[in-house]
SEFIZA-3560 file (N, C-alpha, C; in Angstrom, 3 decimals):
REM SEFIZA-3560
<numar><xx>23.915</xx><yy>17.834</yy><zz>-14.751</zz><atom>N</atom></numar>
<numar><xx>23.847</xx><yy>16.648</yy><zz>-13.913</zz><atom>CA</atom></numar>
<numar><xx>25.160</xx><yy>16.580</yy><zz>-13.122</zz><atom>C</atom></numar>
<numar><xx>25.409</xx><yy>16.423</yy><zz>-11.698</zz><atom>N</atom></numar>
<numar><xx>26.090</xx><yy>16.355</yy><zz>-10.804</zz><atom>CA</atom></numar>
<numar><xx>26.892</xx><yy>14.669</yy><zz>-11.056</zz><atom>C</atom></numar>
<numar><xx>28.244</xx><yy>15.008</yy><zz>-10.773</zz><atom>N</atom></numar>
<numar><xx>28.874</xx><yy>13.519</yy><zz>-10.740</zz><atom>CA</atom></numar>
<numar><xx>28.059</xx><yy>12.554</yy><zz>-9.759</zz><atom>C</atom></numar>
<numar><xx>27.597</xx><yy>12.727</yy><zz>-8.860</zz><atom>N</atom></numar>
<numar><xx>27.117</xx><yy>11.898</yy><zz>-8.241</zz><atom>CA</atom></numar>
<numar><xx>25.651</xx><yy>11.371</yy><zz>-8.680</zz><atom>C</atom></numar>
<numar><xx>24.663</xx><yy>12.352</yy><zz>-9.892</zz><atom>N</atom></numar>
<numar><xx>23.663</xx><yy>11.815</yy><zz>-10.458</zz><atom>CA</atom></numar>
<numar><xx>23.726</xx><yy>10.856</yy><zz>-11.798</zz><atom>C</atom></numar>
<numar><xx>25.000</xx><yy>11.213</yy><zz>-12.249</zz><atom>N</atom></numar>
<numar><xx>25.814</xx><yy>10.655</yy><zz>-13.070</zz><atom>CA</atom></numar>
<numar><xx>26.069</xx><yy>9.374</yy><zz>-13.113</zz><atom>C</atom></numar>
<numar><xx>26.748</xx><yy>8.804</yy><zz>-11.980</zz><atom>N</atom></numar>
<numar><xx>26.955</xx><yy>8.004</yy><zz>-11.410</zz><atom>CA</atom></numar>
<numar><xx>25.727</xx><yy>6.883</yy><zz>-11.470</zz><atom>C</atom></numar>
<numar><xx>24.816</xx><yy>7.344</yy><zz>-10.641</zz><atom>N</atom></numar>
<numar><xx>23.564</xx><yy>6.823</yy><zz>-10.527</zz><atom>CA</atom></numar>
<numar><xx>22.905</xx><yy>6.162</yy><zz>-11.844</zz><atom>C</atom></numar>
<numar><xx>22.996</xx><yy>7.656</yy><zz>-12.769</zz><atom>N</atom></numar>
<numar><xx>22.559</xx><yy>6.973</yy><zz>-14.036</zz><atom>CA</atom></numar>
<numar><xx>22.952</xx><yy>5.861</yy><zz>-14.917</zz><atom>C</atom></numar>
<numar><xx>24.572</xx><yy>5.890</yy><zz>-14.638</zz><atom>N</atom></numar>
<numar><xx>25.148</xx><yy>5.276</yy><zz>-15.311</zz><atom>CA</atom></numar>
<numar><xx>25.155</xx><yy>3.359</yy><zz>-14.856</zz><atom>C</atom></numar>
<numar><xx>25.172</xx><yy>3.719</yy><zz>-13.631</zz><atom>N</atom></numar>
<numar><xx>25.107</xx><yy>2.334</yy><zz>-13.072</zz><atom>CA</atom></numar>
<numar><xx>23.632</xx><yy>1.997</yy><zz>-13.344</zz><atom>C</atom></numar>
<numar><xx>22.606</xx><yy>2.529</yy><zz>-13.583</zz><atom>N</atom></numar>
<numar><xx>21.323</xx><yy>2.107</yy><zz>-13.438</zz><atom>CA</atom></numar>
<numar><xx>21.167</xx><yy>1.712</yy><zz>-14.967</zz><atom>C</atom></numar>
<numar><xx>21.918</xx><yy>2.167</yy><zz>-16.444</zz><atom>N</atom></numar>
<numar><xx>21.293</xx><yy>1.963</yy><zz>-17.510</zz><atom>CA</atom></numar>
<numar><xx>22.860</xx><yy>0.508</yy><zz>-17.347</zz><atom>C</atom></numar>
<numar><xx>23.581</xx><yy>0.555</yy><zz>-17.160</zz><atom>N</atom></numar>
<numar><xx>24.470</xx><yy>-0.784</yy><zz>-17.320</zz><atom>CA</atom></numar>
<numar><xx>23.527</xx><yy>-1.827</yy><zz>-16.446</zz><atom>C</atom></numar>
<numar><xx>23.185</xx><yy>-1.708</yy><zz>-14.850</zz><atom>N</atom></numar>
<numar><xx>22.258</xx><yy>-2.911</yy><zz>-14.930</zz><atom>CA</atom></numar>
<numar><xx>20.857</xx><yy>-2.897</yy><zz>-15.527</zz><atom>C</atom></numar>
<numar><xx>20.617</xx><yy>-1.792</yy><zz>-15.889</zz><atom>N</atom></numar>
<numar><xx>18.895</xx><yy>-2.027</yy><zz>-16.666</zz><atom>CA</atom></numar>
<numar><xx>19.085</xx><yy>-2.549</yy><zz>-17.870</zz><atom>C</atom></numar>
<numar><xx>20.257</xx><yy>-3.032</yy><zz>-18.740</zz><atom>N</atom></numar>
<numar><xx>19.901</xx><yy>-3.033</yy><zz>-19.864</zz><atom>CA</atom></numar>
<numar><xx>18.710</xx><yy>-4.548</yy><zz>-19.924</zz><atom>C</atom></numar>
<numar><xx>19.181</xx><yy>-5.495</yy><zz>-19.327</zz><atom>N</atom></numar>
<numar><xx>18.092</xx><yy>-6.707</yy><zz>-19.475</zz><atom>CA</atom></numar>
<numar><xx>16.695</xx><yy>-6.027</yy><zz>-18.915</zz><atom>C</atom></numar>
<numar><xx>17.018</xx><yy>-5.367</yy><zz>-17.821</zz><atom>N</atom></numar>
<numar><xx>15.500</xx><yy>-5.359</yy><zz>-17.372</zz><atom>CA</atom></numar>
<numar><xx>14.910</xx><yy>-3.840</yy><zz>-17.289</zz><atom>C</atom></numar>
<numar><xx>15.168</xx><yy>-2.948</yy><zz>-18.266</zz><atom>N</atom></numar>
<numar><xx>15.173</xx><yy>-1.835</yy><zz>-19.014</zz><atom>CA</atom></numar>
<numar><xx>15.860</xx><yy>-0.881</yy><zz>-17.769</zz><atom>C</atom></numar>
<numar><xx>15.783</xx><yy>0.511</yy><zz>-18.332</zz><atom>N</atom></numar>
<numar><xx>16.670</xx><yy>1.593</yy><zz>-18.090</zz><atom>CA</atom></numar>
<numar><xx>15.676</xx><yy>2.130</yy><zz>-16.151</zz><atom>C</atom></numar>
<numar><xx>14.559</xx><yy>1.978</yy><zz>-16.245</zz><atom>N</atom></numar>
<numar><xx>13.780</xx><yy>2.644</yy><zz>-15.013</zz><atom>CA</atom></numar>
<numar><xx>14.529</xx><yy>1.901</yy><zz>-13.731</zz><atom>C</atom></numar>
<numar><xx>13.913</xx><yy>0.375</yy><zz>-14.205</zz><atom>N</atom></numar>
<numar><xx>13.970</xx><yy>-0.618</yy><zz>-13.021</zz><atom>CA</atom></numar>
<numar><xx>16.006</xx><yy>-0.292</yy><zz>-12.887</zz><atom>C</atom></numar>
<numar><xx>16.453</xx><yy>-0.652</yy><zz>-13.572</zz><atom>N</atom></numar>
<numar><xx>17.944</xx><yy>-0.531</yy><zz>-13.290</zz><atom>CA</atom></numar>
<numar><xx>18.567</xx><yy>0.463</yy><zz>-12.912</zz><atom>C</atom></numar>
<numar><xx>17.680</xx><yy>2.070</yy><zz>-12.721</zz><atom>N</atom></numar>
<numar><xx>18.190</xx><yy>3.668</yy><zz>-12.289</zz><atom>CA</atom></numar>
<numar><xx>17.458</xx><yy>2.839</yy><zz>-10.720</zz><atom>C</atom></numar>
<numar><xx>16.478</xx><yy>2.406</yy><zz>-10.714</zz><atom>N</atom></numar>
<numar><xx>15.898</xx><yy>1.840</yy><zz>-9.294</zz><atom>CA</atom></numar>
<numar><xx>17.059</xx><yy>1.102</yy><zz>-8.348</zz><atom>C</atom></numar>
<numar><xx>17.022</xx><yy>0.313</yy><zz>-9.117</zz><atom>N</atom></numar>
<numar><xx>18.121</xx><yy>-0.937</yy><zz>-8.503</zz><atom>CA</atom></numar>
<numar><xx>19.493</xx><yy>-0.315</yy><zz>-7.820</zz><atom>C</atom></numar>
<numar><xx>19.864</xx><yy>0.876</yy><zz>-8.773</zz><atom>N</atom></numar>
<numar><xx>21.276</xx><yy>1.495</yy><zz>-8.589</zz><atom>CA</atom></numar>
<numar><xx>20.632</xx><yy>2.263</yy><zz>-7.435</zz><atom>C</atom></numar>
<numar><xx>20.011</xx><yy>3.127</yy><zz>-7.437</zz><atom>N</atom></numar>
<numar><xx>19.499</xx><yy>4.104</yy><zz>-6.183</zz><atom>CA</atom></numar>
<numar><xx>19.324</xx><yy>3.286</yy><zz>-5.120</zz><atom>C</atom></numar>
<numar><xx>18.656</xx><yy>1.897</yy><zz>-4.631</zz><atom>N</atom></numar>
<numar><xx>18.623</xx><yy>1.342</yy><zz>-4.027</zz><atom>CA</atom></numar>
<numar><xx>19.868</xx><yy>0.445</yy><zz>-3.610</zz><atom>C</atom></numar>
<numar><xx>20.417</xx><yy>0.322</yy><zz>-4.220</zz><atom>N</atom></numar>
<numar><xx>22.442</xx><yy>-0.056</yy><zz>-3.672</zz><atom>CA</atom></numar>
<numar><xx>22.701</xx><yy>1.093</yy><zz>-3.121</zz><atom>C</atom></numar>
<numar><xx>22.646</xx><yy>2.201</yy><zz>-3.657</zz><atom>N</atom></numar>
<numar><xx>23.310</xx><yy>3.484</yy><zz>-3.150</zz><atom>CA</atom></numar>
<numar><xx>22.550</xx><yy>3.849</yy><zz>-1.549</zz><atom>C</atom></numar>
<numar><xx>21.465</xx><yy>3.549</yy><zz>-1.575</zz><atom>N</atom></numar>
<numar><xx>20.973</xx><yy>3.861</yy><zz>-0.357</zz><atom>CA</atom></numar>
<numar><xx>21.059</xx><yy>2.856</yy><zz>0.591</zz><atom>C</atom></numar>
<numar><xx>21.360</xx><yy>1.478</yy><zz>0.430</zz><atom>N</atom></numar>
<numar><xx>22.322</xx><yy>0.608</yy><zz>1.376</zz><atom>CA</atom></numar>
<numar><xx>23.395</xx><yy>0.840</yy><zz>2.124</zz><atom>C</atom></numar>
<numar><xx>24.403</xx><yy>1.305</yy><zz>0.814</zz><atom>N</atom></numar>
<numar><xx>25.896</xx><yy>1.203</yy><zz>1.121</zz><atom>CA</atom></numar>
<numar><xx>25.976</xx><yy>3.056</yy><zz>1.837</zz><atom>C</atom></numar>
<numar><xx>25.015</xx><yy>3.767</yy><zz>1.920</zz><atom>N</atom></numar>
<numar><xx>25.118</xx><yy>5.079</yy><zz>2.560</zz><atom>CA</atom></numar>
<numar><xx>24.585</xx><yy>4.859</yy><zz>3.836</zz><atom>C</atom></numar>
<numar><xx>23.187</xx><yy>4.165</yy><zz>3.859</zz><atom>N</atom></numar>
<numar><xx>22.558</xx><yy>3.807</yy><zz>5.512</zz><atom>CA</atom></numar>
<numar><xx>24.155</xx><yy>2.688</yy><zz>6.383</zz><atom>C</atom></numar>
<numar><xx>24.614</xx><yy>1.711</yy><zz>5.384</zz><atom>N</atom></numar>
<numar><xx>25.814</xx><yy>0.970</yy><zz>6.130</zz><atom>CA</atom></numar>
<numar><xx>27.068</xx><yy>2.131</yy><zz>6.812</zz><atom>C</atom></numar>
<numar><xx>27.515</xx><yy>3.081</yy><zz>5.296</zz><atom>N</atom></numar>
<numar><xx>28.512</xx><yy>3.326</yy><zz>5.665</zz><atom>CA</atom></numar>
<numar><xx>28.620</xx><yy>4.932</yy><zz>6.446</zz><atom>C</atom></numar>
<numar><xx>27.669</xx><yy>5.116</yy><zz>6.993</zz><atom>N</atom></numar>
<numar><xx>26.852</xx><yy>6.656</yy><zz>7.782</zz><atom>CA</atom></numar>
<numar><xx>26.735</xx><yy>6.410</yy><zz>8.800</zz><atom>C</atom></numar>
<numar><xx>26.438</xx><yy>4.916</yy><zz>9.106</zz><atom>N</atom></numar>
<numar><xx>25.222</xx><yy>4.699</yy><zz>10.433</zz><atom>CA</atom></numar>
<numar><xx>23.868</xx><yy>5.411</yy><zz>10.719</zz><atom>C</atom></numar>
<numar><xx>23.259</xx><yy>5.348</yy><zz>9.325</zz><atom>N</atom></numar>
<numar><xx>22.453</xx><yy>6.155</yy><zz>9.339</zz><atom>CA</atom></numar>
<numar><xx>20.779</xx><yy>5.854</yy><zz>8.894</zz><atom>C</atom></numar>
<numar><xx>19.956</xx><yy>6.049</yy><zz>9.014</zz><atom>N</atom></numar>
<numar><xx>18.150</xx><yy>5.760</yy><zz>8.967</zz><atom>CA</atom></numar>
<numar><xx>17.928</xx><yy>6.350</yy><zz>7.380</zz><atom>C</atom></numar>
<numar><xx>17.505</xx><yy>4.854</yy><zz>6.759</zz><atom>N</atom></numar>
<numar><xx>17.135</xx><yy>5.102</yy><zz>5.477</zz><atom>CA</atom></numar>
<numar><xx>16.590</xx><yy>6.581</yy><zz>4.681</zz><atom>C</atom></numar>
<numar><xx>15.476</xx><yy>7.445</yy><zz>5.838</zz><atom>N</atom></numar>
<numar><xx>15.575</xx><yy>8.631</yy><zz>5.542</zz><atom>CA</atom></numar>
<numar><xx>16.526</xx><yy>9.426</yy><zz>5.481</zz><atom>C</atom></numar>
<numar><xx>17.611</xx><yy>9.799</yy><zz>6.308</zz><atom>N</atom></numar>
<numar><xx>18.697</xx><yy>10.339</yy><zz>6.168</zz><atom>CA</atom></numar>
<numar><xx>19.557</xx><yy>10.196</yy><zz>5.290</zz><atom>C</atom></numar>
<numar><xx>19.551</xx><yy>8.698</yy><zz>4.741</zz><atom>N</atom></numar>
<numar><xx>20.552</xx><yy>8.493</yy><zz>3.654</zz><atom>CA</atom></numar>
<numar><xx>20.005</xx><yy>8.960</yy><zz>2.503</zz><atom>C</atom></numar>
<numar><xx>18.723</xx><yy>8.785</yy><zz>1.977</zz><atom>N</atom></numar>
<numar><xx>17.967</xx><yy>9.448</yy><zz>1.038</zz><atom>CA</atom></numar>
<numar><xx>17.903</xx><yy>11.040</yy><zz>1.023</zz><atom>C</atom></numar>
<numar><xx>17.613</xx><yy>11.740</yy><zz>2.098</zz><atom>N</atom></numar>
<numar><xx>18.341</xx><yy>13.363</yy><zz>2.216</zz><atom>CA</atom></numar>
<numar><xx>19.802</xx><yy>13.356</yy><zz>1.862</zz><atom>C</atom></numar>
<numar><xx>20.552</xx><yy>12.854</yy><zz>2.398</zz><atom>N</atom></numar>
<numar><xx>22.166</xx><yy>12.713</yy><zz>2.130</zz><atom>CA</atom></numar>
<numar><xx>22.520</xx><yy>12.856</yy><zz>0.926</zz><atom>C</atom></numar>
<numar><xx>21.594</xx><yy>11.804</yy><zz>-0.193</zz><atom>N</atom></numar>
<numar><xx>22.556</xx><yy>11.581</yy><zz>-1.167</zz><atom>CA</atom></numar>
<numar><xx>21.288</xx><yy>12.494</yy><zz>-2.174</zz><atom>C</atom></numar>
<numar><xx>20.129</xx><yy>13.491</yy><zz>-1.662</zz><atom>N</atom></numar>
<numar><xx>19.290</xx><yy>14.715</yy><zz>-2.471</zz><atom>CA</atom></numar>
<numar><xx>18.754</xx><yy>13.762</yy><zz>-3.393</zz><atom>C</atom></numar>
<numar><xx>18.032</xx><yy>12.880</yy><zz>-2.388</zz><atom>N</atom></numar>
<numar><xx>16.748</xx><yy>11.810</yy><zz>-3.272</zz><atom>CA</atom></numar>
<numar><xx>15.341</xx><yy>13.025</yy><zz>-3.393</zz><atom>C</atom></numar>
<numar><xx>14.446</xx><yy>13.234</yy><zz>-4.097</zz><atom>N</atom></numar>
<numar><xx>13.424</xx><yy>14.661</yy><zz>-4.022</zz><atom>CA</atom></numar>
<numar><xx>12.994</xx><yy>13.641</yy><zz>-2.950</zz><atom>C</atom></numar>
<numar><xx>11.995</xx><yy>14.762</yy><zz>-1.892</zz><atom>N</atom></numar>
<numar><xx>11.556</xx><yy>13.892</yy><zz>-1.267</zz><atom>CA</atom></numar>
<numar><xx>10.056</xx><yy>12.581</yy><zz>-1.605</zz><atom>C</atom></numar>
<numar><xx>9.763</xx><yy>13.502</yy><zz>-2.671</zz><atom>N</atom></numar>
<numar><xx>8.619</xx><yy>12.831</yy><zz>-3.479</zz><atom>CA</atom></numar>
<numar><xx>8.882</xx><yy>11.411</yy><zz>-4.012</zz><atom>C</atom></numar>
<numar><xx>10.204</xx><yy>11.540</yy><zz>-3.875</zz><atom>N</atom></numar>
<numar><xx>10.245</xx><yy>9.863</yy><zz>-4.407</zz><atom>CA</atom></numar>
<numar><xx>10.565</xx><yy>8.757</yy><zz>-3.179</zz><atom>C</atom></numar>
<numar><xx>11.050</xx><yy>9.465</yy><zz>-1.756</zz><atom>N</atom></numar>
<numar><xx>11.441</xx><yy>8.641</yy><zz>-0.662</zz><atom>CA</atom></numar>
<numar><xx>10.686</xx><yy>7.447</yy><zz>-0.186</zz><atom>C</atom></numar>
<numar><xx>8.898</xx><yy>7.668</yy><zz>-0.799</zz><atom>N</atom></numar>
<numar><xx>7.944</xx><yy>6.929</yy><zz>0.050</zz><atom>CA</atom></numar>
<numar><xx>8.281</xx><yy>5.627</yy><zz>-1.158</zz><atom>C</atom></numar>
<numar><xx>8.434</xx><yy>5.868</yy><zz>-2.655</zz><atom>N</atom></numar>
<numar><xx>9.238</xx><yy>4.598</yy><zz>-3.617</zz><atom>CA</atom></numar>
<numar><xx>9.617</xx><yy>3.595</yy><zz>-3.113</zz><atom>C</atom></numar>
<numar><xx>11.192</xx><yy>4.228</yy><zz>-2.795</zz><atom>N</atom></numar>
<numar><xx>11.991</xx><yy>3.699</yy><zz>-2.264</zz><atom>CA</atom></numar>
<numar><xx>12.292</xx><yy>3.277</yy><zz>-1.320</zz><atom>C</atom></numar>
<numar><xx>11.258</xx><yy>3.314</yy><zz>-0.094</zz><atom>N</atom></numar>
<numar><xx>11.055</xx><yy>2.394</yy><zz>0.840</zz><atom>CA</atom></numar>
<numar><xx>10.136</xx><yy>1.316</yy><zz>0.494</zz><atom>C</atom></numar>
<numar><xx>9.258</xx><yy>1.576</yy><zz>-0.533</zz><atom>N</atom></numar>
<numar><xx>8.387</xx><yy>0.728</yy><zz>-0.619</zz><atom>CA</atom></numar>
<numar><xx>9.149</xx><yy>-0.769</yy><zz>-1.358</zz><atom>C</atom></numar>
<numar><xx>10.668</xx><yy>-0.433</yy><zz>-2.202</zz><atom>N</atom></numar>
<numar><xx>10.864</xx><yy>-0.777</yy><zz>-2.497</zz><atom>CA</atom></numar>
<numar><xx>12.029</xx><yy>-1.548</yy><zz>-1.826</zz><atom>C</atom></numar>
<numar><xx>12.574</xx><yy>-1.413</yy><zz>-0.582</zz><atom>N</atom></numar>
<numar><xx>13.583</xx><yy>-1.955</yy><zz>0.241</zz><atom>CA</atom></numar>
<numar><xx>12.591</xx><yy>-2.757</yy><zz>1.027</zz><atom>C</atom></numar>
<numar><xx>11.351</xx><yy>-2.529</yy><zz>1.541</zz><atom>N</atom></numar>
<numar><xx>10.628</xx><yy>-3.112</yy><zz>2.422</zz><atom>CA</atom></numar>
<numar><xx>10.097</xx><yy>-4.678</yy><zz>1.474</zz><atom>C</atom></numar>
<numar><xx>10.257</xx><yy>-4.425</yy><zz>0.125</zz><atom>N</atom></numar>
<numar><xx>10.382</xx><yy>-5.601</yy><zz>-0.700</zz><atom>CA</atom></numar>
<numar><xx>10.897</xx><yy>-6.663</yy><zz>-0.708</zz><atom>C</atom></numar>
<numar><xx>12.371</xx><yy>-6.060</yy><zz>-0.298</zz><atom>N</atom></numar>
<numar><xx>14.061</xx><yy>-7.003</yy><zz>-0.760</zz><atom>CA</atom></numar>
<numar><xx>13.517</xx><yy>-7.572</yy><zz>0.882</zz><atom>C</atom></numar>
<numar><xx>13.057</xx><yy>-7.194</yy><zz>1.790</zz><atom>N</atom></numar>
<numar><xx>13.431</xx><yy>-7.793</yy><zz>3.039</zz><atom>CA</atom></numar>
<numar><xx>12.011</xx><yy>-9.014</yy><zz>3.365</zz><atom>C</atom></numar>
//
């Protein structure tokens, strides 16, 4: 596992612990793909290539930002 998947994990099981380990690896991937589209200037797809989201999971994770908004 790469420091940067690491990362991910780690922040996702510290906020999942109330609302278990999935939703909180979610939550963290989805900060991470904020603060990369903010700090890139860059289109949610790109930030998800950027930070080697598979692409199988990209259609998720929009489904899941198109949520928050």
């Amino acid at each position: 596992m790469d420091n940067f998947s690491k990362q991910i994990y780690e922040a996702g099981i510290n906020d999942g612990r109330a609302e278990g380990k999935a939703e909180g690896i979610s939550e963290a991937t989805i900060r991470f793909i904020k603060n990369t589209m903010l700090s890139d200037s860059c289109s949610v797809d790109q930030a998800m290539v950027n930070l080697h989201i598979p692409p199988e999971e990209h259609q998720y994770f929009k489904d899941l930002l198109a949520k928050e908004q």
